[in-house]
C-alpha positions as CSV (number, residue, x, y, z in Angstrom):
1,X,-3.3,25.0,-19.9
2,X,-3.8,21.2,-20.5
3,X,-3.6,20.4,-24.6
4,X,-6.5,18.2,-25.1
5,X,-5.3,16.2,-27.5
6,X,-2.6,14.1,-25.3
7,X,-3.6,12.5,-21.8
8,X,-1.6,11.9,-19.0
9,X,2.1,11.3,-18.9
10,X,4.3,8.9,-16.8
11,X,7.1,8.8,-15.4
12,X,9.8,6.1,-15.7
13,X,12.7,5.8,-13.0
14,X,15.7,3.6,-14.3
15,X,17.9,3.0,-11.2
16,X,21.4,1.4,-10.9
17,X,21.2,-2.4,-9.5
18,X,20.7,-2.5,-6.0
19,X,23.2,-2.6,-3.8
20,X,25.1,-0.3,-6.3
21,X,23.0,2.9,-6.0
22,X,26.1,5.1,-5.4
23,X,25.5,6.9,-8.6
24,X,22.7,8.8,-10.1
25,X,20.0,6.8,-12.6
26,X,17.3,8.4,-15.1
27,X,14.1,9.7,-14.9
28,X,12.0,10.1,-17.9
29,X,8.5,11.6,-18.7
30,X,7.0,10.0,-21.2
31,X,3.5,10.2,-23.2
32,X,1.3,7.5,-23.4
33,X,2.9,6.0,-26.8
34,X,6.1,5.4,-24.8
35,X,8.3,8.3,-26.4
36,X,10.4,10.5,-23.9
37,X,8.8,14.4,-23.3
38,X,12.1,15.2,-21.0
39,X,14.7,13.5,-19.1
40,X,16.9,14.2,-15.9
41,X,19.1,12.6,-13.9
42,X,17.3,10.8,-10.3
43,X,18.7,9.6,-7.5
44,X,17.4,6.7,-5.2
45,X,19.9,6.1,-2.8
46,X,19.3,6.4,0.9
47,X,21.3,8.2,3.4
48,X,23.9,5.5,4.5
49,X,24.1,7.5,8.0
50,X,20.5,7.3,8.8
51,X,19.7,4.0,7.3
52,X,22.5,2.9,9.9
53,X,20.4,4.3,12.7
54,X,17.4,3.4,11.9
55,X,18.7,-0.8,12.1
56,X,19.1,-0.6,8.0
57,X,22.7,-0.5,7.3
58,X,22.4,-2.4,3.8
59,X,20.0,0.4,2.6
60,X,17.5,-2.5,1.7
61,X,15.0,-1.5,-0.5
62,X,12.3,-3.1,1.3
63,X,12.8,-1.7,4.6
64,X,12.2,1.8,6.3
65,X,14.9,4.2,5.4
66,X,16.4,2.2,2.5
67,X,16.9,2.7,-0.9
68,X,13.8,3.7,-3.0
69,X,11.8,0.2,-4.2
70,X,11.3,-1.1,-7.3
71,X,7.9,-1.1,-8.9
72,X,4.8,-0.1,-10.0
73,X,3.7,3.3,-8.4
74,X,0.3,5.6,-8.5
75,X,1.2,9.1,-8.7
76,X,-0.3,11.8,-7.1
77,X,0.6,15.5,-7.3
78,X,1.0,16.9,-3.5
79,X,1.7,19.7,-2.1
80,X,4.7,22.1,-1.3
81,X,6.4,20.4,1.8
82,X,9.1,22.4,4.2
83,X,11.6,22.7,4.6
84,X,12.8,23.4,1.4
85,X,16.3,22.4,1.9
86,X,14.8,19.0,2.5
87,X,12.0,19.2,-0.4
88,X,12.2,22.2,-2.7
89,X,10.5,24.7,-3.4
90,X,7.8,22.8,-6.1
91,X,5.2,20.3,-4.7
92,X,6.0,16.9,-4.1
93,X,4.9,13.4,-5.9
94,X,3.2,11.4,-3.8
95,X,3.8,7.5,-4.9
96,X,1.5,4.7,-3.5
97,X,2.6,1.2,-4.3
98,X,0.8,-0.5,-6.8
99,X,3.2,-3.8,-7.6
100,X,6.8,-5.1,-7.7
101,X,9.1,-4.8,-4.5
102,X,7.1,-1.7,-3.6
103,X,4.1,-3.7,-2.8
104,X,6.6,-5.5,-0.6
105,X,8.1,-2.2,1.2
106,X,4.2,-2.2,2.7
107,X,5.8,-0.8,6.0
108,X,7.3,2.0,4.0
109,X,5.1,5.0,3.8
110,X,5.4,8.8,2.6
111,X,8.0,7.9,-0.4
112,X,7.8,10.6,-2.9
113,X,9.6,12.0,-5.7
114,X,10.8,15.8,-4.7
115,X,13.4,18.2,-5.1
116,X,15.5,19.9,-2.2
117,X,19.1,21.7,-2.1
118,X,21.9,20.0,-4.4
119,X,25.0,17.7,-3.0
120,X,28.6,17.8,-3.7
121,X,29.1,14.5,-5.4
122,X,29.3,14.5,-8.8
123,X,28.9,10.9,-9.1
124,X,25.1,11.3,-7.6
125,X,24.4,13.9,-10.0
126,X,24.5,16.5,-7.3
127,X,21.9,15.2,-5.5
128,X,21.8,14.4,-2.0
129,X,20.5,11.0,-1.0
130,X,17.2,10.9,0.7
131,X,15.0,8.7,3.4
132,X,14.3,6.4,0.7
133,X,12.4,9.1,-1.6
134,X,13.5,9.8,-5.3
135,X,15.5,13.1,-5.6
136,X,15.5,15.4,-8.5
137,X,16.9,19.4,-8.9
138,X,14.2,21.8,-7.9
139,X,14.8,22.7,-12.0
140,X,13.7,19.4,-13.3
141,X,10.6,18.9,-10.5
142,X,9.6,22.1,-11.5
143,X,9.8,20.5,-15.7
144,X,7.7,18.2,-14.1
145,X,4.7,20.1,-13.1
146,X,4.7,22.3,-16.0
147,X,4.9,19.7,-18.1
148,X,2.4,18.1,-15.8
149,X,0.0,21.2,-16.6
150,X,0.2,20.8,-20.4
151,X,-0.1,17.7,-20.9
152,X,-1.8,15.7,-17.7
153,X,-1.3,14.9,-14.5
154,X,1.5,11.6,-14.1
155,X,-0.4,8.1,-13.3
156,X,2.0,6.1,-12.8
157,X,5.7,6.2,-11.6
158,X,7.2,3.2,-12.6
159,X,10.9,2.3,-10.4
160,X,13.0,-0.3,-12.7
161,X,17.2,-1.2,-12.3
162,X,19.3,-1.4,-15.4
């Protein structure tokens, strides 16, 4: 049940500097006064193997199958997407650019923030890289959404590098 006394939340995605997306960042929800709600690690590092194959072997951000963008990003609460090992089990976050470099990723399309089954590297936070998505444990998308129900569906999805 939605408390009407807060409106929606955001979400804000602090990455490590590109190239140097081997490790995990933070993702933070937070209310619209700026204070955090809940915090988890994020990963936005694509999958070195398949960026190679697709003619992206830097990962760049701004092209398909590279790391996830920088930016400004609308949110939008999808749907549960298979397979699950890919996804996870909670509906997906749907992100269409809105400024920064993923305005400039234009040919990029279906970036979202999910879930899906854990990695072995502790140094990505047990997450798995991606196709150039944002990856979360199933745990935390499911925070997400619940916290999503209380308080407000997300806006924005803002992608920063610290």
């Amino acid at each position: 049940m939605k408390d009407t006394n807060t409106i929606a939340i955001n979400v804000v995605v602090t990455l490590p500097k590109y190239p140097d997306r081997g490790r995990a960042g933070g993702l933070a929800i937070v209310d619209q006064k700026g204070s955090d709600i809940y915090r988890c690690l994020v990963l936005g590092k694509a999958d070195g193997q398949r960026a190679t194959k697709e003619g992206n072997p830097s990962r760049n951000p701004l092209l398909p199958f590279g790391d996830t963008p920088t930016g400004l990003w609308a949110a939008a609460r999808g749907r549960v997407v298979t397979p699950r090992s890919t996804y996870g089990p909670n509906p997906v976050m749907m992100l269409s650019a809105m400024s920064g470099d993923a305005v400039k990723a234009a040919k990029r399309s279906g970036i979202w923030l999910h879930g899906g089954d854990p990695g072995t590297a502790e140094i990505y936070g047990f997450l798995r890289p991606t196709y150039g998505c944002l990856r979360v444990a199933d745990e935390d998308m499911r925070q997400i959404w619940l916290l999503a129900d209380k308080f407000g569906q997300p806006k924005t999805l803002e992608v920063k590098e610290a």
